[in-house]
N, C-alpha and C positions, 0 to 999 in steps of 0.2 A: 208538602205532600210527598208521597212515596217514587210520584210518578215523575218520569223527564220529559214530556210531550212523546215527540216519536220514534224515542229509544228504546226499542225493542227489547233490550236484558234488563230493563227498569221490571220494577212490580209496583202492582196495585193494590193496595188494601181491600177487600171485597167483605163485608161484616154479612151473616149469613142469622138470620132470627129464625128457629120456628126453636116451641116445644117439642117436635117432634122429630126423632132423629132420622127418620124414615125422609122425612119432606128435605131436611138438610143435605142429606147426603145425594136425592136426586139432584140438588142445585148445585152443589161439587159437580157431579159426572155429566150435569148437561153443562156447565161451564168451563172442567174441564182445568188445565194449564193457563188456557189461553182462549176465548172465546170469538177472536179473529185474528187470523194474522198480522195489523195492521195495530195492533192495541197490547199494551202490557204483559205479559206474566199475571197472573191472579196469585195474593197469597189470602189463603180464608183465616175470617176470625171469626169460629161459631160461638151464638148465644142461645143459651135454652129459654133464658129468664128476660123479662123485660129489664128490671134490674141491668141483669148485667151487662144490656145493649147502652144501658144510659151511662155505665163507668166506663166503658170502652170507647165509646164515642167523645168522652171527657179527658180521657188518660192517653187515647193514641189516634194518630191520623188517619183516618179513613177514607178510604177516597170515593165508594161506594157502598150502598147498603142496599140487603134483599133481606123482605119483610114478609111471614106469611101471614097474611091476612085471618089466618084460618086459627094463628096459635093463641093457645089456651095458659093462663088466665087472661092474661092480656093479648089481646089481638093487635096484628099490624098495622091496622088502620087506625086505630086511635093512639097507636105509639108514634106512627109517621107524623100524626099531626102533633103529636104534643113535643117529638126531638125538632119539625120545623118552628114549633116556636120557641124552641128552648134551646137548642143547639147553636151556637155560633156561628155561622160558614156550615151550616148544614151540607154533612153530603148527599148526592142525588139518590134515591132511594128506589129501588124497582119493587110493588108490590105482588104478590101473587093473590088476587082473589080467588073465592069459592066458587063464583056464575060469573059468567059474563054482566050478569044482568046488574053486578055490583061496583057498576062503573061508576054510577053515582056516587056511591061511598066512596071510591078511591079518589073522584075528583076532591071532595070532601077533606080527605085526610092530605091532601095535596101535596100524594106520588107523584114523581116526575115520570114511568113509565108502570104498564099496570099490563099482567099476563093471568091466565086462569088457571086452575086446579085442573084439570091434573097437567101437571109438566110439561108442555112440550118443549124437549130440550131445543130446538132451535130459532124457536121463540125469545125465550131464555134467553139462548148467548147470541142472537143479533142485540135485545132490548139492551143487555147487559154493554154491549159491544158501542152501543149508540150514547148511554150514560159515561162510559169509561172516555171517548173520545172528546164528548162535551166538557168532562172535568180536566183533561188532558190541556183542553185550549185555554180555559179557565186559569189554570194555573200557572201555563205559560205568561197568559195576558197580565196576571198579576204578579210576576217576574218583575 
């Protein structure tokens, strides 16, 4: 993994899905550098294509992944579930749904954290901030 547990000048891989580059880039700016003091550097690897989320997550270390729920052809919710059965060491994935009321789904695709449309950045980078340290221990512990 990218990360050192709680080495602060370490980085974190953060893979970023939507088709649209409007919804990506709000998840850059509410995430930010650094989404807590306490947790890594973010460096992004944006995907527009479902495709390219699945070579990227096979070609390089990820340490987290943000999936919009909402993107088009493929959606996040059926891509979350098909890299947790098909990814190895899956990373933890924060999804963004459309409603609140799509929690069912997100249970479903089985997101380890799940935010709604529209953005709220601080939402965002605590959920963000709570995945990053989870993987942080994770990977210490398998040191």
């Amino acid at each position: 993994m990218a990360n050192t547990g709680t080495d602060k000048s370490a980085l974190m891989r953060v893979l970023v899905y939507s088709d649209d580059a409007s919804v990506r880039e709000q998840v850059r700016l509410a995430i930010g550098r650094r989404p807590a003091a306490d947790v890594p550097r973010v460096e992004f690897v944006e995907c527009a294509t479902a495709p390219a989320v699945l070579k990227r997550l096979e070609e390089i270390d990820i340490d987290v992944a943000v999936f919009d729920g909402e993107a088009q052809p493929a959606g996040g919710m059926g891509l979350c579930r098909q890299v947790k059965d098909e990814i190895f060491e899956c990373p933890p994935v924060l999804l963004i749904v459309g409603r609140r009321d799509d929690g069912w789904l997100a249970a479903w695709s089985r997101a380890d954290k799940v935010v709604s449309h529209p953005v709220d950045p601080v939402a965002l980078a605590e959920s963000l901030a709570e995945l990053m340290r989870e993987r942080a221990r994770r990977s210490a512990v398998a040191r």
